[in-house]
C-alpha angles and dihedrals in degrees: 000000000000092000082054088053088050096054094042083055100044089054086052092059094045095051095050085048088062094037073049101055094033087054086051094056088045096049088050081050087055100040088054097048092052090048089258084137099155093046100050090044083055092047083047102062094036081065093050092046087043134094083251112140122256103264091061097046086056092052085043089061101045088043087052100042082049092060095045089049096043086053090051096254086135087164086059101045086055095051098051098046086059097056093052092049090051100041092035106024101154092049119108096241086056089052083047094054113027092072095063096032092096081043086055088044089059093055087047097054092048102038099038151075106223114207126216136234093229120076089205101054083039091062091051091053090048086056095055094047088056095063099036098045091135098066123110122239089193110071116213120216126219097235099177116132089009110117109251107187087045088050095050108042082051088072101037081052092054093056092045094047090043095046111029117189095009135123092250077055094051089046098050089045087054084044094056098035083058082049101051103038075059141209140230124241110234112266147060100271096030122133134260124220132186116010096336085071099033116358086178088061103039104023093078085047098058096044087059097052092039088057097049096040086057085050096049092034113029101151087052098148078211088059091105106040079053091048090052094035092051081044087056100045088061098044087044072071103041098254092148098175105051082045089058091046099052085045095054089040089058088054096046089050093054092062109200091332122108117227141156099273097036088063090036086054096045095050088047095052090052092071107020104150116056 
């Protein structure tokens, strides 16, 4: 009996230690979403150092090599994703990762300053940097006659295609969407892009993704500033009826509340034509 109530007990104990460690990965999520960045990253590593099962130390290391990232410590992310991959190769955070490590790496090898394991080659080095100071770590990239609206949405697509239904998904469809309604450069003679430059290019374009984007997203919290700046851009060309359309669309959307857009479409639709 009493070895029964030793095991039951052991088990217990056992049990409240992984309530204990998955508590502590979910108190890291929560620190991070509330900007609590240190502190997550602290909570982070106490996982990985931790009794925690696999499976959360795994999640500790993506989570850790996200927020370097996110904070532009491109070396670190890729050091820690590499040390998920080769301690938890089979988790789904290592599948996630291994795949754009060699793409990281890239970014790595163009935006940092290495440093070395020997003193000695170190102090050449040194030497060398003395006399060439002036030289950039960040390499810039000659982008006329590049399209620039094409170049860009490629990228926003392969996030969307690779993470459908994310929030990585809902942001590059807001990316694009930005891409495609355009901008012009400062300047008199500065260039337009997306629909500022050509809306009979890039319009039918932006529908499309709008569309897809409601149907993926539909709870987008971004869903009505796209509805009344798809609305301006045709009325920017004088399409005054799809502009009617859109604006009437962003009120009908707001159903009996009030809201920013719903009062900005109302007073617009009050003088379309000028």
């Amino acid at each position: 009996m009493k070895n029964m109530i030793l095991a039951i007990g052991c088990a217990m104990f056992m049990a409240g230690n992984f309530n204990a460690y998955g508590a502590s990965f979910q108190k890291a999520e929560m620190l991070n979403q509330q900007g609590l960045v240190s502190e997550s990253k602290a909570e982070l590593v106490d996982v990985i150092f931790s009794k925690a099962v696999d499976a959360e130390k795994a999640q500790a290391y993506f989570l850790l090599g996200s927020i370097a990232f996110s904070e532009k410590k491109v070396s670190t992310a890729l050091e820690t994703w590499k040390q998920l991959v080769k301690k938890y190769p089979t988790s789904q955070e290592a599948t996630l990762v291994q795949d754009r490590i060699k793409q990281l790496a890239e970014i790595v090898g163009e935006m940092s300053k290495e440093s070395v394991d020997n003193a000695i080659a170190e102090s050449y080095l040194k030497h060398g940097d003395f006399w060439s100071q002036g030289k950039d770590y960040k390499f810039t990239i000659d982008t006329s006659w590049i399209p620039n609206v094409e170049a860009a949405n490629k990228w926003y697509d392969k996030v969307i295609k690779e993470f459908p239904r994310t929030k990585a998904s809902r942001v590059a469809y807001e990316e694009k969407m930005r891409t495609l309604l355009g901008w012009k450069e400062p300047g008199r003679d500065g260039n337009s892009y997306g629909v500022k430059n050509n809306y009979r290019t890039y319009m039918p374009e932006l529908l499309e993704t709008f569309s897809v984007f409601e149907k993926e997203h539909p709870d987008a919290p971004s869903l009505q500033a796209f509805r009344y700046q798809i609305g301006q851009a045709w009325w920017s060309v004088k399409g005054w009826e799809e502009s009617r359309k859109w604006f009437n669309l962003v009120i009908e959307k707001s159903g009996d509340s009030d809201s920013f857009y719903k009062d900005a479409a109302t007073r617009r639709l009050q003088k379309i034509e000028y």
